[in-house]
N, C-alpha and C positions, 0 to 999 in steps of 0.2 A: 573444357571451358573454365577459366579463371571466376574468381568471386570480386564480383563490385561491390566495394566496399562504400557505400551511398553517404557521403560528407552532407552533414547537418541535415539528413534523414531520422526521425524519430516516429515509431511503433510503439501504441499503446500495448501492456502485456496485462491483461488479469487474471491473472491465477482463480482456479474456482475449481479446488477439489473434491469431490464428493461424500472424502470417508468422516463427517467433520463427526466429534463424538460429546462437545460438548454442546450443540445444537442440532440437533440431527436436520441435514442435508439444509445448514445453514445459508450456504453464498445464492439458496435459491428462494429463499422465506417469503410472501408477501408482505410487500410492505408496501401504502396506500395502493393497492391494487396492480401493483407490480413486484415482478421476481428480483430481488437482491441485488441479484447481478447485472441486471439491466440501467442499474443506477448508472455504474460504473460503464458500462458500454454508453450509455447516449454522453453522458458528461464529455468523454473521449470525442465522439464524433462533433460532438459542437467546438470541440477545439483547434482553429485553426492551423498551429502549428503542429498538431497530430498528423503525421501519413495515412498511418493502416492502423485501427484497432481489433486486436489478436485476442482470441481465449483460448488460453491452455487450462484442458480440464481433462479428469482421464474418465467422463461420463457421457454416452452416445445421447442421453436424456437432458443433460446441462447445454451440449452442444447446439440442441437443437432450436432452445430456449436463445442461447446465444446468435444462433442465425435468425432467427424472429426480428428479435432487435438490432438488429444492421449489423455485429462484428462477424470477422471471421473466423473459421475455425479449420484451420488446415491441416490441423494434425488433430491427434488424439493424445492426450501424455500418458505413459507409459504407468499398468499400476505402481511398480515397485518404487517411484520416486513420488508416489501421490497416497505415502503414508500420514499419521503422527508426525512421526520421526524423520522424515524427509525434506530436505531445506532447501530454501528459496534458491541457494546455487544451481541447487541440480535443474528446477525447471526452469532455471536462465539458461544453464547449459543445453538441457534438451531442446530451447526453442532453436535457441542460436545456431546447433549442429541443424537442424533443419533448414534455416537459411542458408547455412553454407554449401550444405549439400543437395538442398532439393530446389530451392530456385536461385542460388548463385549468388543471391542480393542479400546484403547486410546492412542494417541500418546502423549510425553511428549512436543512436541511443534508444534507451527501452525506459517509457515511462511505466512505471511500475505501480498500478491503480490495482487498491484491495478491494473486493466488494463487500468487505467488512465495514469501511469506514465509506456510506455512500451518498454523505450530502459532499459536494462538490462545486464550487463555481467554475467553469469552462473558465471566466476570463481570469480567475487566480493561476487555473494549471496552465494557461498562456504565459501566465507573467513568467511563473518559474523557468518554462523551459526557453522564452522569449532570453531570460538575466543567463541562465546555463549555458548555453549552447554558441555564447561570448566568451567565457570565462576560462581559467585552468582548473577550478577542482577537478578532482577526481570522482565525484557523485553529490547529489544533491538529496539532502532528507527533508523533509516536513515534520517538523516540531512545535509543541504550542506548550505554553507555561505552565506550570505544574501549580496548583493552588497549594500546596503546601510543600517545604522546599526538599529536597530530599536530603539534605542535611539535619532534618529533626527525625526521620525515618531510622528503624534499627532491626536488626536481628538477631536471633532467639541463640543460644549456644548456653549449652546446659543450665537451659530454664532461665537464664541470666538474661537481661534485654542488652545488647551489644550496640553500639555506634553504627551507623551502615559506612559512611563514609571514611571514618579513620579507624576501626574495629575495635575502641576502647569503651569499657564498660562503667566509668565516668560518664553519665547521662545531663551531667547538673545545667551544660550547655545547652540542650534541648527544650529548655525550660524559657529562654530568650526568646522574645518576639520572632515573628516570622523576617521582617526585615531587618532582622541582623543579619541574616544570611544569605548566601546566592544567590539566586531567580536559577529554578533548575527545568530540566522539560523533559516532556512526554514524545516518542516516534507518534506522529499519529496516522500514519497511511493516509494522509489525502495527494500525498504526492511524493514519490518517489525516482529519481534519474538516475539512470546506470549506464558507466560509457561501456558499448559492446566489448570494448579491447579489453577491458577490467574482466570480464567474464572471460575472455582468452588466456587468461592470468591465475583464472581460479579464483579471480576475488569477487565483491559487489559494489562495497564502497570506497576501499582503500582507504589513506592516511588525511586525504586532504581534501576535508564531506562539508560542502555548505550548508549552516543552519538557515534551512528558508521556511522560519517563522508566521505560523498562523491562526486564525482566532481556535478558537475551544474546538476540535473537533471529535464527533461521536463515534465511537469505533466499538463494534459489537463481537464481543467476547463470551457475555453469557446470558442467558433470556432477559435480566431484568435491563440489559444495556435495550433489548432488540425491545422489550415491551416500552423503556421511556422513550426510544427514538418514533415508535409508533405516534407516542402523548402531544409529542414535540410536532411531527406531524399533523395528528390531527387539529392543533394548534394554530399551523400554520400550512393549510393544503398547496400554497406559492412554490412550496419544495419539490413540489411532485410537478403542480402542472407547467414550471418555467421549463423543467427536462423533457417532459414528453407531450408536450401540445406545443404543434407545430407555431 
């Protein structure tokens, strides 16, 4: 049986691996009385333009969580690509070998939703892949402006504070206003596009990545991210109940 390769088909994909070691078994945290990960699955299902939303996790306990809240989970990912050290390729790759191999169907894109970063509007990740899915990039990132540029930014080389940008230990420039310099950005994971054929390629995003530009968004790295997104929450409970009340 040949593989249909499904034109302007796109799969939600959320990574959600278990071993996380700088929040232990972070993609699954409560947060206003939901699991982590559950953000990122209903955000997906309320999007229109979404087909199928997929969790790849290599935990039989994450999975189960993940069928609770509507995604599916059709595989299991494999420990050895669901390290530290383990990169976002391989569990593109591992999905994508299962497509081809075990139901035959390929979608032409994989929106790539972290459940790190889990506030979300359904109709912003419409817009993206609504402007994508017209377009010739090559992938689509979500970026948002960095509050200070990273042109005044520097690093440490024998105790000395270095340039980041031009590696010259002349700082004198970094001492000018913020708007002498670029507008620089942040990846923030609220939305990610990867054309499936890029992963046939061995890549993700290739040479030619639209910046699809968004407000501030919260992405959680280490407790005190996960403790002020809770504050923000309790601030404002509209975050929780627009995703999960019907």
């Amino acid at each position: 049986m040949g593989v249909d390769n499904c034109k302007n088909m796109i799969y939600a994909l959320i990574p959600a691996r278990s071993g996380s070691q700088g929040i232990i078994d972070k993609n699954v945290l409560n947060l206003g009385g939901h699991p982590l990960l559950a953000f990122s699955i209903l955000a997906a299902k309320k999007c229109s333009s979404i087909d199928r939303v997929i969790v790849s996790t290599d935990s039989e306990e994450y999975a189960e969580i993940a069928l609770h809240y509507g995604a599916e989970v059709p595989f299991i990912r494999p420990k050895k690509i669901s390290k530290n050290s383990s990169t976002d390729l391989e569990f593109f790759q591992h999905a994508l070998k299962y497509f081809h191999e075990i139901e035959n169907i390929v979608p032409e894109y994989f929106a790539h939703l972290r459940p790190t970063s889990p506030i979300r509007s359904p109709e912003i990740i419409n817009k993206a892949i609504n402007f994508f899915s017209l377009s010739k990039f090559s992938a689509l990132r979500s970026v948002h402006a960095m509050s200070e540029s990273s042109y005044k930014t520097f690093e440490i080389e024998n105790d000395k504070l270095k340039k980041l940008c031009n590696g010259g230990f002349d700082i004198e420039s970094t001492n000018l206003p913020r708007q002498s310099f670029p507008v620089t950005y942040n990846p923030n994971g609220y939305i990610d596009i990867i054309r499936t054929s890029m992963i046939d390629n061995g890549l993700i995003h290739g040479d030619n990545v639209y910046a699809f530009v968004t407000k501030f968004t919260h992405d959680i790295d280490a407790q005190i991210d996960f403790d002020f997104l809770e504050f923000v929450i309790s601030k404002n409970p509209k975050i929780v109940s627009s995703l999960f009340n019907a």
